[in-house]
C-alpha positions, 0 to 999 in steps of 0.5 A: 259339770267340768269337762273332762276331755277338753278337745281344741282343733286348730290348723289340723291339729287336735290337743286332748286335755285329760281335765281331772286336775284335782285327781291328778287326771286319774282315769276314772271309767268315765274319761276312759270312755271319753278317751275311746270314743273320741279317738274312734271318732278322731280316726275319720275326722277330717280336720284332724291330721296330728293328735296331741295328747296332755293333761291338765295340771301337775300331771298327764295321768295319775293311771286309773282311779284307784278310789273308784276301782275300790268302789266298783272292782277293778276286775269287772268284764266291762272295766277290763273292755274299757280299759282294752278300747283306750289303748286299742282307739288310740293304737287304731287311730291312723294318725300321728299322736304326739304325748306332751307329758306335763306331769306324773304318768304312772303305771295306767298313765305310763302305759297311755303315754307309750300307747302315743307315737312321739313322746315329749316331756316337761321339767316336771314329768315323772314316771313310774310302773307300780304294777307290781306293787298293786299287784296287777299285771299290766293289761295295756302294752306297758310290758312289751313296748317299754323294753322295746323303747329303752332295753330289757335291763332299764325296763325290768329295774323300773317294773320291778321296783316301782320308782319314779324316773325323772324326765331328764333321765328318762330322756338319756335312756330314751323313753321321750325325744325332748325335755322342755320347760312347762311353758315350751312343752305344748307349743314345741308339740304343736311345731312338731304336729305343723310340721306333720302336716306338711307330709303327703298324706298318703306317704305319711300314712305308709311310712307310719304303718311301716314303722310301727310293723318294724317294731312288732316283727323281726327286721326280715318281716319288716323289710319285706313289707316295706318292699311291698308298699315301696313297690305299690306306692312308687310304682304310680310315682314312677309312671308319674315321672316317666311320663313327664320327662316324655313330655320335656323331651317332646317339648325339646324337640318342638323348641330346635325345630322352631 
């Protein structure tokens, strides 16, 4: 049987294939195990710093695999704990995740996509949010964090009416960074994820949880936390200095004496 989540680690970076090309990498309750547990595991892998996220195929993901909700019910108390902990692992993994969308993300795809921290896209990306036209309300963030990346307005016309919005129109209104060719998509997302890599670790992660704080308070909540990890984080950085120009100091005056 085909793996369906292809996982590739090189240079602290990890690339997570959804592998279900033949259903549009639809996400049937098996990859959304897949995807839950790996991320959970990914939180303390010390080989992983970046996270890239793609799919395999014409598309990142088709969003959940209709076909299979006809067979099982797509009301069921563990389909709706599933579908909790994908978005929940990814939100909670602690580290930088890159979505590199190749292809459809829609409406359960659309929210993974969002879930992700930096979103870029190929010529062939498309989106859309089909909630209501299934008639299911969005379970997985797509409500809140779609407005908050590209307005009220542009957000309402898209849920409201289910049509698809094309990548480079996508990137004028602000939901991805970067539209790129197929062939540039993931080694501009990896070139991004390197770069990453170089940040102090420990700021990183900071400056990760701030931003991420800033977007789900107010701008007054969110200047006082960061003033608090400011304060915490330089006040060592601060010692670190005083203590090495007390030394240069000495060391100057040692350097007329002789």
């Amino acid at each position: 049987m085909t793996n369906i989540l292809l996982k590739d680690t090189q240079n602290f970076v990890t690339t997570l294939t959804m592998n279900r090309p033949e259903h549009l990498n639809a996400l049937s309750v098996e990859l959304r195990q897949e995807l839950g547990k790996t991320f959970t595991a990914l939180k303390t892998d010390s080989a992983t710093k970046v996270i890239i996220l793609t799919g395999a195929g014409r598309a990142f993901t088709a969003g959940l695999d209709l076909k299979e909700l006809g067979q099982t019910g797509m009301g069921t108390e563990s389909s709706r704990r599933e579908s909790t902990n994908v978005v929940k692992a990814m939100r909670n993994v602690g580290k930088p995740t890159i979505a590199a969308i190749n292809g459809f993300a829609v409406t359960g795809g659309f929210e993974i996509a969002l879930a992700c921290d930096i979103l870029i896209a190929s010529t062939e990306a498309r989106f859309a949010d089909t909630h209501v036209r299934m008639g299911v309300v969005p379970g997985w963030g797509l409500s809140q964090r779609l407005a908050r990346l590209i307005g009220s307005s542009r957000a309402k016309q898209l849920s409201f009416t289910g049509n698809y919005i094309e990548a480079e129109k996508a990137c004028r209104w602000g939901l991805v960074n970067e539209v790129l060719s197929t062939e540039e998509l993931l080694p501009y997302c990896r070139k991004i994820a390197t770069d990453i890599c170089t940040a102090d670790p420990e700021t990183l992660q900071d400056v990760h949880r701030l931003i991420d704080h800033g977007w789900e308070h107010s701008l007054a909540e969110g200047l006082l936390e960061e003033a608090r990890i400011s304060g915490a984080s330089n006040q060592g950085i601060e010692a670190t200095v005083l203590e090495e120009n007390r030394k240069r100091v000495q060391s100057r005056g040692r350097d007329q004496l002789d």
